[in-house]
C-alpha positions in Angstrom: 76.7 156.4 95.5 75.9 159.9 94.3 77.5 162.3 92.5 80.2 162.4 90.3 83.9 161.5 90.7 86.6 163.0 89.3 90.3 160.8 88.6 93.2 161.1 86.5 94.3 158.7 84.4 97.9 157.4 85.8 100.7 157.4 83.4 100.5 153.9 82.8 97.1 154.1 82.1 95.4 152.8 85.7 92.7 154.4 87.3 91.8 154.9 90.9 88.6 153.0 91.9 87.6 154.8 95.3 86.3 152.1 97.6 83.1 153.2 98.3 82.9 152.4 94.8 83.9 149.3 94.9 81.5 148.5 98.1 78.4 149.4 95.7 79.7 147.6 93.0 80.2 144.2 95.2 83.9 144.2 94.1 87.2 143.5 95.9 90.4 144.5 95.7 92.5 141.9 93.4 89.4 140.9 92.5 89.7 140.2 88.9 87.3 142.1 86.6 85.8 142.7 82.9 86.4 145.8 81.2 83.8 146.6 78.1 83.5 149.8 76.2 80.1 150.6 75.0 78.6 154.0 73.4 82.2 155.2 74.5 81.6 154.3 78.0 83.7 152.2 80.3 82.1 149.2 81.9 83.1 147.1 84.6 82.2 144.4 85.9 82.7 140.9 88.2 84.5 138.5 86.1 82.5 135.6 85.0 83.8 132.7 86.0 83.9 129.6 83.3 83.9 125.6 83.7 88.0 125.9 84.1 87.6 128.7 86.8 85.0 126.6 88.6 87.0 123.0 88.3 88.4 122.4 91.9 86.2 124.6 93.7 83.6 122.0 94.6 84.8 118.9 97.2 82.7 116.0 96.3 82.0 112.7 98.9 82.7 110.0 96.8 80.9 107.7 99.9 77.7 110.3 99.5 77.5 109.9 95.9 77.7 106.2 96.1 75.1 106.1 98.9 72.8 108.7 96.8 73.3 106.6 93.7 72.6 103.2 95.4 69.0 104.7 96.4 66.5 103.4 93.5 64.3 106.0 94.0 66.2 108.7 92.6 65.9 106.6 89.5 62.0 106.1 90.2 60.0 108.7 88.1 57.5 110.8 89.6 53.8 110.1 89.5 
């Protein structure tokens, strides 16, 4: 993006984030984000997701696992 762009601060204190904006910045619309003030400057940023964000989003096979886990050379060390 270049240039500079100019928004008013909504009575209840939103701002408009034009999407081009958001397209550079990799974000998405309800996307949540992180808002830090440094040097008196707004940043904003992805929200980082922690271990409670993450539990659920991975599906495990339990019959994978005990098929991986029943193979003795994972458990062999390297030579």
């Amino acid at each position: 993006m270049e240039g500079i762009i100019h928004e008013r601060i909504k009575p209840n204190g939103g701002i408009h984030i034009p999407k081009s904006v958001l397209a550079e910045l990799g974000l998405k619309v309800r996307e949540e984000i992180e808002l830090r003030v440094v040097d008196r400057k707004l940043l904003i940023e992805p929200m980082k997701m922690g271990v409670d964000e993450l539990s659920g989003s991975l599906r495990i096979d339990s019959k994978l696992v005990d098929e991986l886990v029943e193979k003795e050379e994972l458990f062999e060390p390297e030579v």
